[in-house]
Steps between C-alpha positions, in 0.01 A plus 500: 500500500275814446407344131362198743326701748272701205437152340336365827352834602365506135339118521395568865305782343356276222465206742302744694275680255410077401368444843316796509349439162436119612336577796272786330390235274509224772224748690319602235381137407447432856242778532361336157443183639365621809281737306398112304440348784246759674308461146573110497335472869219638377445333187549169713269574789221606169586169379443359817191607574340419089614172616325482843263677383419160226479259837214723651335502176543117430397345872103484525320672821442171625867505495613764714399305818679167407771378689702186434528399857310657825845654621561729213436817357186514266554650165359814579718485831821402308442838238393687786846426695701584137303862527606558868813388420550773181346758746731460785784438297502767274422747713800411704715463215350838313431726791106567428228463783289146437133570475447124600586427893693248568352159393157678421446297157509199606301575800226610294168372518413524127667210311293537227675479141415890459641615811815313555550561078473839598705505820790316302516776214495784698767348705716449154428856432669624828835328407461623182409829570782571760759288338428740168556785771877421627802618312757232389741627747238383802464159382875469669422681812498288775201408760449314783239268390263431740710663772746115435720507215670755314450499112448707182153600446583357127550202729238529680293542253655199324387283811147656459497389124645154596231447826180591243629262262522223729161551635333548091701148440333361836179566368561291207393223632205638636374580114576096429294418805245689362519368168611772350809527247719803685572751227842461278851573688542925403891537533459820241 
């Protein structure tokens, strides 16, 4: 009986010292990824904004006032929405004061291709710049975006990513109308 009782004491004691060794290693490549990911984010917002950055470029000045149909957003509008958007968002989601007030871009009076390329970038750079600021550990904090639903801010920031693209895909169509070839998909 007491030969039993050291063999399980003896593989409870191994049994143990594998967990704790599993879950050291399990937590160690957790903070790796997250450590990834904070880099990741920013490489993808960088990429993000190259990329936006080409549909500025390619759409002529005439362009930036063209609308497909009297109801919508002009191209200028539709980019200056996306900048809001990455202002109010990240700033939410990252905890740093927007410079911007709420729905100033597209409010501006200056549509030219200069300003609004301008307004756009420097919107790009406040993700960037304040996304490049958080640790990996606060991308799983959780925030009450928008005072409505409760998230990540790697999350939140994921719906920020996900609401420029759609509006750079909108605009698209906008370049065709134009006559203009939008530049070539930039997945990397």
């Amino acid at each position: 009986m007491r030969i039993s009782f050291i063999f399980k004491l003896k593989n409870y004691m191994e049994i143990r010292k594998l967990i704790t060794t599993l879950c050291l290693v399990l937590g160690i490549a957790c903070f790796a990824q997250a450590q990834t990911s904070t880099e990741e984010t920013v490489k993808e917002w960088e990429r993000a904004k190259a990329y936006t950055r080409e549909y500025l470029d390619a759409m002529p000045e005439s362009g930036y006032a063209l609308k497909p149909t009297p109801e919508m957003r002009s191209f200028a509008e539709q980019l200056l929405h996306l900048t809001d958007a990455n202002y109010g968002f990240a700033a939410a989601a990252t905890g740093a004061k927007s410079p911007v007030g709420q729905g100033a871009s597209e409010k501006s009076a200056d549509k030219s291709k200069a300003s609004v390329t301008k307004q756009v970038m420097a919107g790009y750079d406040f993700v960037i710049d304040n996304v490049r600021k958080m640790t990996p550990a606060q991308l799983s904090e959780q925030i009450k975006l928008f005072n409505q639903l409760e998230m990540t801010k790697g999350a939140a920031l994921g719906k920020l990513f996900e609401h420029q693209t759609h509006h750079r895909g909108q605009t698209t169509v906008y370049l065709r109308l134009a006559g203009v070839t939008p530049p070539q998909e930039k997945l990397f």
